[in-house]
C-alpha positions in Angstrom: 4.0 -1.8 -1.2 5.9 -3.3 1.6 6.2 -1.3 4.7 8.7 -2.0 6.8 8.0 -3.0 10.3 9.5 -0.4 12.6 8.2 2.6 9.7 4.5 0.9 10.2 5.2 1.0 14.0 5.7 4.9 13.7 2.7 5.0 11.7 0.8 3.8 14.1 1.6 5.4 16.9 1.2 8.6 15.1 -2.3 7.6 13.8 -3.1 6.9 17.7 -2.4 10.1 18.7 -0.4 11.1 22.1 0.8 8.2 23.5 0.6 8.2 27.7 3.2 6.1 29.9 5.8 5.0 27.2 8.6 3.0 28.6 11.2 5.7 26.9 13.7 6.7 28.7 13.6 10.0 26.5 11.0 12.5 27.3 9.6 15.5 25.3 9.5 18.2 28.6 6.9 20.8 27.8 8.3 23.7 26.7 11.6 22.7 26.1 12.6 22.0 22.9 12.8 18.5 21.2 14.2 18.6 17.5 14.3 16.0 15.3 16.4 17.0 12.2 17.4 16.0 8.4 20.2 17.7 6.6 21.2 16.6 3.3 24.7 18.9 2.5 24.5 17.9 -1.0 21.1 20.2 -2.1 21.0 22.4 1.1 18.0 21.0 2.5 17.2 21.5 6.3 13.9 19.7 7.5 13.1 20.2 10.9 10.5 18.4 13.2 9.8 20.6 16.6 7.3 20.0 19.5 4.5 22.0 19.3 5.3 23.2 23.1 8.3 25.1 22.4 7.1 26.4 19.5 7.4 30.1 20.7 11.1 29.5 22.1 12.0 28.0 19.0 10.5 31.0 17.1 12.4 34.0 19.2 15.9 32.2 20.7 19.0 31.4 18.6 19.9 27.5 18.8 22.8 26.4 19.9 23.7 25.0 16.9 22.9 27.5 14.6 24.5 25.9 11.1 21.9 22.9 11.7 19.3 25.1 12.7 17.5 28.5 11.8 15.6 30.4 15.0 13.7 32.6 12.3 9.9 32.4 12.1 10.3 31.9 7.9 11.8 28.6 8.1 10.1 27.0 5.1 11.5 23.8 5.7 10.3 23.3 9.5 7.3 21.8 11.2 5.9 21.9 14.8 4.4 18.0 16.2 2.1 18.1 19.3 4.3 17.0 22.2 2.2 13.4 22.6 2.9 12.9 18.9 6.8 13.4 19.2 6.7 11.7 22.1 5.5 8.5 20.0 8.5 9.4 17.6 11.2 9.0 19.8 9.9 5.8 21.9 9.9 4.5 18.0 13.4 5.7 17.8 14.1 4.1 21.0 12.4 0.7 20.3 14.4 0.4 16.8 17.5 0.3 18.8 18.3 3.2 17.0 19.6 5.5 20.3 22.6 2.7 20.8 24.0 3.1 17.2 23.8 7.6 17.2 26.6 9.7 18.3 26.8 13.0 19.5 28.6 14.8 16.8 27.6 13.9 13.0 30.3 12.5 11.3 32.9 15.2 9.5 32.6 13.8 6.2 28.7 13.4 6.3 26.8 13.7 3.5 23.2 13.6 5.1 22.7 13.5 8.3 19.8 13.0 11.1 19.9 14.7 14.5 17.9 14.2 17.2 18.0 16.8 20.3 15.9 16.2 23.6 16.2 16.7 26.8 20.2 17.9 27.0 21.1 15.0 24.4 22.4 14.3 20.9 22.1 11.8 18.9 23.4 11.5 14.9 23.2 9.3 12.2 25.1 10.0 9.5 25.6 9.3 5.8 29.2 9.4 4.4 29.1 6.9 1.3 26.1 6.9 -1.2 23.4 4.8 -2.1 22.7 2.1 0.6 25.4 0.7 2.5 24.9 -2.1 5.1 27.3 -0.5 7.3 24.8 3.0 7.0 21.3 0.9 8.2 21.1 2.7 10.9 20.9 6.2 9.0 18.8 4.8 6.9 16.2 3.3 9.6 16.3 7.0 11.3 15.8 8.4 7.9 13.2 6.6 7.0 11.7 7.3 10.8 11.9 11.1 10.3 10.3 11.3 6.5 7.5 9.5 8.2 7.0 11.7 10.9 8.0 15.0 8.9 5.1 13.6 6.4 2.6 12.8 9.0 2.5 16.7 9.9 0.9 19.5 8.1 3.3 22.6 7.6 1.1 26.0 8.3 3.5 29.1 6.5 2.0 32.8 6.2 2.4 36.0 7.9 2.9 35.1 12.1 0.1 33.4 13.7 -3.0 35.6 12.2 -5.0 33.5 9.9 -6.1 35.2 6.8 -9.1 36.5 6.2 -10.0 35.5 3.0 -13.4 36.4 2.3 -12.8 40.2 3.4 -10.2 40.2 0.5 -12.8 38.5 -1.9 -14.9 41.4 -1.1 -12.0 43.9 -1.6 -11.0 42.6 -4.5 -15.3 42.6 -5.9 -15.3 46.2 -5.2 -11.8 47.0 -6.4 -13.0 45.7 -9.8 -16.6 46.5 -9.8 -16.0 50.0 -10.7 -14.0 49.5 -13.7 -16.2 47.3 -14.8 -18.6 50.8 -14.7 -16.3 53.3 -16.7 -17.0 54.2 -19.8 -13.8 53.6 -20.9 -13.5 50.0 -20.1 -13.3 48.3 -22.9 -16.2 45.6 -23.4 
């Protein structure tokens, strides 16, 4: 398989791990939010890439653009990046060229778009024609940039922040069933 060089650049950066003293001139402020975003109208899909450091704002405010976006904690489709990690992503972004060709608004007739929020700014890519047009390379290069990152990071989904515990429901469920194994009128 042939990786392309900027979607191996990513990769490595995120393999490295937070990256200190990047020549971006976008930062990732802790606590403030940094979104990186992929809608795709046609199947109602809404991936969303946060910084770990805002990851309480994100959960409890309403965004300020809240068709893109969904401030509720059961998000399926949304995944929080440690801030050194996201940081990495954007200078990628940056480095691609990729923060010259994006606009602020996504394009009316869009079909897919990618949105990058940080720091007060906006940037779009968007898709308006299908399949892959030369005059859409740069949606596709920040497409590609975001399913790399969105893949990189493990998405954590239950009940709040408690973790589970597991093995005290094992044992629930053992004593739950060991007296029906008992009765006499359980069939054998």
């Amino acid at each position: 398989m042939v990786v392309p060089p900027l979607l191996r650049s990513l990769l490595l950066l995120l393999a490295a791990g937070p990256v200190a003293g990047c020549a971006s001139g976008l930062r990732v402020a802790e606590g403030e939010p940094t979104r990186l975003v992929l809608v795709q109208r046609d199947n109602q899909l809404t991936l969303t890439l946060v910084n770990l450091s805002a990851a309480e704002r994100v959960r409890t405010t309403p965004t300020r653009d809240g068709a893109v976006y969904e401030a509720n904690s059961t998000d399926a489709g949304r995944k929080f990046m440690k801030d050194g990690e996201m940081q990495g992503v954007l200078d990628v972004f940056e480095q691609a060229g990729l923060l010259a060709s994006g606009s602020p608004v996504p394009a009316p007739d869009a079909i897919d778009v990618v949105l990058l929020e940080t720091g007060g700014r906006r940037y779009c890519w968007s898709r308006r024609l299908r399949g892959m047009q030369t005059s859409e390379r740069p949606y596709h290069e920040a497409r590609a940039l975001f399913q790399a990152a969105y893949n990189s990071v493990t998405a954590w989904h239950g009940r709040g922040d408690q973790v589970p515990d597991l093995k005290a429901e094992q044992r629930r469920a053992e004593a739950a069933r060991d007296p029906a194994r008992r009765s006499p009128e359980s069939p054998r």
